[in-house]
C-alpha positions, 0 to 999 in steps of 0.5 A: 744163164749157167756158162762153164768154166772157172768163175771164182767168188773170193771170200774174206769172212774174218780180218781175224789172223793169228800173224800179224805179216808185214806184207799183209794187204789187207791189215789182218791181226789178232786184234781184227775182230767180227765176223760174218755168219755162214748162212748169208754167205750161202745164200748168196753163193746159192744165188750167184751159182745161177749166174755161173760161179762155181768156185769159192777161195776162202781167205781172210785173216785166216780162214781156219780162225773162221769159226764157221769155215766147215759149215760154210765148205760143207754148205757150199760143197753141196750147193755144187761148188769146188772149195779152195782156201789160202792159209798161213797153214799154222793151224792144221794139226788140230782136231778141227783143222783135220776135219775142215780140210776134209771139204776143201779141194785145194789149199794154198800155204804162204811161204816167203822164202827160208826159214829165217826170212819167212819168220822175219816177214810173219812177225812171229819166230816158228812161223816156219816150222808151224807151216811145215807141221801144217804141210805135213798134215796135208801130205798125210791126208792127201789133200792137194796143196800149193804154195803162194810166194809173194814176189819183193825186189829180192825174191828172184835171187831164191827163186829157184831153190824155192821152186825146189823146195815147194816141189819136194814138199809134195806141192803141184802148184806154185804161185808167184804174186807181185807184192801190192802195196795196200793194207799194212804193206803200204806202211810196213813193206814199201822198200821191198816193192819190186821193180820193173828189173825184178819182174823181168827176172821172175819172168824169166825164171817162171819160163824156166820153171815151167819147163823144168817141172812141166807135168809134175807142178803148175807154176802160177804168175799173177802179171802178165807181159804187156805183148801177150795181152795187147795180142790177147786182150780177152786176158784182161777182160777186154773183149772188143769196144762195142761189147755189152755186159749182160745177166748172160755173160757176166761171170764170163766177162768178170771172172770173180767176184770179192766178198770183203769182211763187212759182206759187200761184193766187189768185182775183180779184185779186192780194194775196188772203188764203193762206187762199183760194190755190187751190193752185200750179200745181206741183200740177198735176204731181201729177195734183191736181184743184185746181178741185174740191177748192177748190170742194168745200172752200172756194167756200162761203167765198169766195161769202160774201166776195163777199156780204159785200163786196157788202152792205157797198157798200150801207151805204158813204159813198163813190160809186166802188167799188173792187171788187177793193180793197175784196175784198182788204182782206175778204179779210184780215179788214179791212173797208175 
């Protein structure tokens, strides 16, 4: 059932964070407690690399608050998984820091825009200079980094010095997210939700970057324009109106999978309906062959959330899609 290619397993094993951003998606602070044990994690990846994941992303909260990140990416490491993580990249300096970083293969740091502005979005006056420091760290250890910019309505005016910046800063990736109005965003951050205009000049701007620094640093846009995917259903894990999800090509046809805080499994993208939890990872314990049943019992439905999603972008007015927003939202029953 192994099938190749890139099969991620996101990873949330702490809402615990030393920020407390206002665009945060899932509402992570200091006073998110509790955690989940490392073992359980990876007998489940154990389990799931049967079924063809071969990628883990450790996010949170933070992940280098996750008393058990090393013992986790030296676990999954060994069970043949390329380990990345997202992070603020404020706590690096540090002993431990240095030494978790020996078991990633790639990092992504958060940066929201200059100094100033970052340290307005993070709650926290130095967050900035802290990133940097943790920057540094990298740079010195030679571990290969990028950085996650989440796209507002203003980002597009920055966007090309920020481009710029990341690059001299050693960075080879640079990745453009729409902010999502979920966690304490939807609270905090509604007016800095971007608009149809706004995608369209990011877009554009990406083109341009991806030229300028073809080679030399990947720029990442995590929305699509609705032509490309009507020409290029597969993009959207559309793949035909009579296909079938099976144990064979599950992983091909989900792409990733979400592991929130309390252990439970998602598919796609994080803030799924329970309705289409696949199970936790505690049932792995159990001997459950999750994958299956889920497959058996409900990859009928999520095929046909993906075909419903998929048809809506056809009838839509807007040009950039936001895939993974607009399957969450069906996902609820909501038609976004």
């Amino acid at each position: 059932m192994k099938k190749p290619g890139l099969n991620i397993i996101q990873i949330h094993p702490t809402l615990t964070c030393n920020l407390k951003c206002r665009h945060c998606y899932s509402s992570s602070g200091p006073a998110m407690k509790g955690q989940i044990g490392h073992r359980a994690i990876v007998d489940f990846l154990d389990y799931a690399r049967g079924y063809g994941f071969n990628v883990i992303s450790v996010s949170g909260g933070e992940p280098f608050l996750y008393r058990e990140l090393e013992e986790l990416l030296r676990a999954s490491r060994l069970l043949g998984y390329k380990n990345l993580t997202a992070s603020n990249g404020m706590l690096l300096k540090t002993e431990r820091g240095r030494k978790i970083l020996e078991y990633i293969d790639l990092i992504a740091i958060s940066i929201d825009g200059d100094r100033v502005f970052h340290d307005e979005v993070r709650n926290q006056p130095g967050a900035y200079d802290k990133m940097l420091a943790g920057v540094a760290v990298l740079r010195e250890m030679k571990i290969p980094f990028g950085f996650i910019h989440t796209i507002t309505e203003n980002s597009w005016e920055n966007l090309i010095a920020l481009a710029d910046f990341v690059y001299e800063q050693g960075a080879g990736l640079l990745q453009l997210h729409p902010l999502e109005l979920t966690g304490r965003a939807a609270s905090e951050f509604t007016h800095m939700l971007p608009s149809q205009e706004t995608l369209h000049k990011v877009f554009i701007i990406s083109s341009f970057l991806e030229e300028k620094y073809a080679g030399k640093m990947k720029i990442q846009l995590d929305y699509l324009h609705k032509e490309f995917v009507l020409r290029s259903p597969a993009s959207v894990n559309y793949l035909g109106e009579t296909y079938k999800i099976t144990t064979a090509n599950f992983a091909d046809t989900v792409k990733s999978l979400i592991m929130d805080e309390t252990g439970n499994i998602f598919p796609m993208s994080y803030g799924f309906d329970p309705f289409y939890c696949l199970g936790n990872i505690g049932d792995i314990a159990l001997g459950k062959d999750i994958f299956s049943v889920y497959i058996r019992e409900k990859g009928a439905n999520l095929y046909d959330l993906i075909k419903d999603v998929y048809h809506q972008i056809a009838l839509i007015e807007d040009d950039m899609i936001k895939w993974t927003e607009l399957i969450v939202h069906e996902s609820h029953g909501v038609c976004a």
